[in-house]
N, C-alpha and C positions, 0 to 999 in steps of 0.2 A: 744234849744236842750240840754241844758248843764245840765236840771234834767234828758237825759234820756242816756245821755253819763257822768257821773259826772268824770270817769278816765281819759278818752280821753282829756275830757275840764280839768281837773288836771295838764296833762301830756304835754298838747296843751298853757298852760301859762309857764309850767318850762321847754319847748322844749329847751332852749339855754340850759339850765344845766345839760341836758341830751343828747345832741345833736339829737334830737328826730326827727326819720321820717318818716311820715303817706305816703304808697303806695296803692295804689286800683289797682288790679289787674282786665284785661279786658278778663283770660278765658269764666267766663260766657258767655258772646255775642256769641263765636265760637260755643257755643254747645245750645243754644237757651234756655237755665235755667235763672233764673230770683231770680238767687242768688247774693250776693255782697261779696267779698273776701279780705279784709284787708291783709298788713304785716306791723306789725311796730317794730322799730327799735331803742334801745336807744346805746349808746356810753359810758362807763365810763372804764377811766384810758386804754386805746384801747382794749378794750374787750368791744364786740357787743354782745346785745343781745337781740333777734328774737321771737315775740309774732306774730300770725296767728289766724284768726277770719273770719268765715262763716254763714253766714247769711240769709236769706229771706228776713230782713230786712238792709238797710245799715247801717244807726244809731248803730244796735247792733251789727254785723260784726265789726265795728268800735272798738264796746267799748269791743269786746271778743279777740279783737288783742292784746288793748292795755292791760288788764287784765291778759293775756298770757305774755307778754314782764314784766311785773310786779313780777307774780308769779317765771319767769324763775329768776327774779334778785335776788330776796328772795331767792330761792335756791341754786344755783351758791354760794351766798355772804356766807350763814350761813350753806351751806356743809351738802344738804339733797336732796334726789328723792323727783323728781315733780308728782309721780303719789300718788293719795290722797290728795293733795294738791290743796285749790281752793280760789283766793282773788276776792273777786266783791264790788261794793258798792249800786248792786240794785236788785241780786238774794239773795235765803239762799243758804249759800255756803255749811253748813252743809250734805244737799240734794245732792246737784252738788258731791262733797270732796269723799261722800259714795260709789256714784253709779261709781263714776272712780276708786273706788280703786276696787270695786265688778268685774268691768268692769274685768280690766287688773287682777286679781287673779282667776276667772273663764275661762277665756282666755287662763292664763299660765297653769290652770291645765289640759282642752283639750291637749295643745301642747305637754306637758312634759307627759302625760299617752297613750298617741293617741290615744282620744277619739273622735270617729265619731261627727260633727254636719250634722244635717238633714234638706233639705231643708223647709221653713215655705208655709205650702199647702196653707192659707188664702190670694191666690191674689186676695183678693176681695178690703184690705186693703190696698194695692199700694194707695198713693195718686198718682193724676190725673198728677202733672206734673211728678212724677214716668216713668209713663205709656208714656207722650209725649217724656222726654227725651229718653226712648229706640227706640221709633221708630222712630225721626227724626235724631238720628244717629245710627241707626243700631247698637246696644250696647241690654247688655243684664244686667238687675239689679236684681240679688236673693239674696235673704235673708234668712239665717241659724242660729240655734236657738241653742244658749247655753245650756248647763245644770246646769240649777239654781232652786233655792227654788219656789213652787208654785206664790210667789206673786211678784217675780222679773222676766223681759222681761230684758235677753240677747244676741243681734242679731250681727252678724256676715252681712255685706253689700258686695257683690262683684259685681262690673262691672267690666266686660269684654265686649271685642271684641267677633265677633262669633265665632273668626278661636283660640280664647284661645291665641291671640300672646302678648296681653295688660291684663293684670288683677291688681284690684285695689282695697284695701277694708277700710271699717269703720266700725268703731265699736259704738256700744249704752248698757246700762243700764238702763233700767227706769222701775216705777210703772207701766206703759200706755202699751201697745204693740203698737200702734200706733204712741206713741211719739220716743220709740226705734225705730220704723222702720223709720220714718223720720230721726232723727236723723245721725243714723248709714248711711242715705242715705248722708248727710249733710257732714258728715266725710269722704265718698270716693270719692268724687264730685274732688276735689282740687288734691287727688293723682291719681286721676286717669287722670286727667288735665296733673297733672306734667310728667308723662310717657308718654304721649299719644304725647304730643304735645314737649316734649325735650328741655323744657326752665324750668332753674332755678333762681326766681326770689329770691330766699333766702341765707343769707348768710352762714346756717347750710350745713353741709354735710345730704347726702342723707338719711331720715328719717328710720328710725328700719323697720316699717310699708309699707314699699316701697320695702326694700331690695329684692331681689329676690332671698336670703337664705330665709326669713321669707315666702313671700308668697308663693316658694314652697312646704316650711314645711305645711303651713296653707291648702292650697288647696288642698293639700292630705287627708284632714282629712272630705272632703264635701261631703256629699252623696247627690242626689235626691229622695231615695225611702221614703216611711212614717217614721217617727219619733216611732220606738218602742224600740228605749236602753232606760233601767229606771236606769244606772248606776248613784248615786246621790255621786254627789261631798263632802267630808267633810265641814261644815260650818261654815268658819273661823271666831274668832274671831277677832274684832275689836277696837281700842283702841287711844283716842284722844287724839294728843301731842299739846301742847304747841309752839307756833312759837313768836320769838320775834321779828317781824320784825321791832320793832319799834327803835329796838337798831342802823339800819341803816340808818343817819342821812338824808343822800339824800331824804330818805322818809317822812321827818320833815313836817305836815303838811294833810297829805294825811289821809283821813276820808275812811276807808275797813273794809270789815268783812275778816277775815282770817281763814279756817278750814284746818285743818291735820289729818286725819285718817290715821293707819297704821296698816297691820295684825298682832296680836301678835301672837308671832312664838313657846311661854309658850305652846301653846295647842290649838285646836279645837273645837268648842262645838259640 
């Protein structure tokens, strides 16, 4: 398994010098999805730090935890935001790096102008366990549709409860619209877990995304009718930094791709 996990099996030989710990979480089984949910955990100098990984599969669940708990250490260590910021050693992180930072810069700019997102009419593209999951618990999954350039998909995931008293979102970015819509499903699965069900298996304080400032900023901003605002967002420039991660010894050894994008704030195109 170790060419399809190369981090985890990295991270799973230097566990003593990390104090490393691989948990699986058993939400999935309650709500009959046929996802797999990592957290892992490293320890340096007493400061913990918290990598989370969702999956379809487990193997990669696994290794997007551990990729996660990586990324945050790099960050944390050399004093930068983790949003654009992406280390793998089996995707292009380049791809991944862009579409997080697109994600969360189109994201903020709805929030900060209160800009309507409109619901996505095409429930033809629910995948299947989409569809199981809402009716075997009674939950309702929509999907709302960013304001972005013609050839980027960015979705907006909310489940909810029917009576609106649980609501819980994820977010996507991608070329595909059907990869966004998975995705962003992928990413509200786990928060909407964590409210629903009142158990925290993490050692972070309660996630931004979760907050109930945040989401009821956000769900004010949801419409159902057709999608006709043509209001087009300014199209940020982007611009690729340098990360040294290599300057941190702990890392000695460790074979990653590392990308950083960050909006340059010089201007617009």
């Amino acid at each position: 398994m170790a060419h399809k996990t190369p981090l985890a099996h990295w991270l799973y030989i230097n566990r003593e010098k990390f104090c490393a710990q691989f948990k699986e979480l058993n939400w999935p089984k309650s709500y009959g999805v046929d996802v797999f949910d990592f957290v892992t955990t490293i320890k340096i100098k007493d400061q913990i730090f918290e990598g989370r990984g969702v999956d379809i599969y487990r193997e990669i669940a696994l290794e997007k935890s551990v990729s996660e708990v990586i990324e945050r250490y790099i960050c944390i260590s050399l004093g930068f935001d983790s949003v654009g910021f992406t280390v793998s050693a089996v995707i292009d992180t380049k791809v991944h790096a862009k579409n997080e930072l697109l994600e969360r810069y189109y994201l903020d700019q709805h929030l900060k102008i209160k800009t309507p997102l409109f619901n996505l009419e095409n429930k033809f593209l629910k995948d299947e366990s989409i569809k199981n999951f809402e009716k075997n618990n009674n939950l309702a999954v929509e999907h709302y549709v960013m304001n972005t350039p013609n050839n980027m998909f960015g979705l907006v995931c909310r489940i909810r409860s029917v009576d609106f008293d649980k609501i819980a979102f994820g977010f996507s970015m991608n070329q595909k619209m059907e990869s966004a819509i998975n995705k962003s499903f992928l990413e509200a699965l786990p928060n909407y877990a964590w409210l629903d069900q009142k158990t925290n298996d993490s050692h972070q304080n309660i996630p931004w995304h979760i907050s109930a400032e945040f989401t009821d900023d956000l769900n004010s901003l949801l419409f159902d009718k057709a999608h006709t605002f043509e209001f087009n967002f300014p199209e940020p420039k982007i611009k690729n930094i340098d990360v040294d991660w290599k300057s941190l010894s702990l890392l000695s050894g460790l074979q990653i791709q590392a990308t950083r994008f960050v909006i340059d704030e010089d201007g617009l195109l």
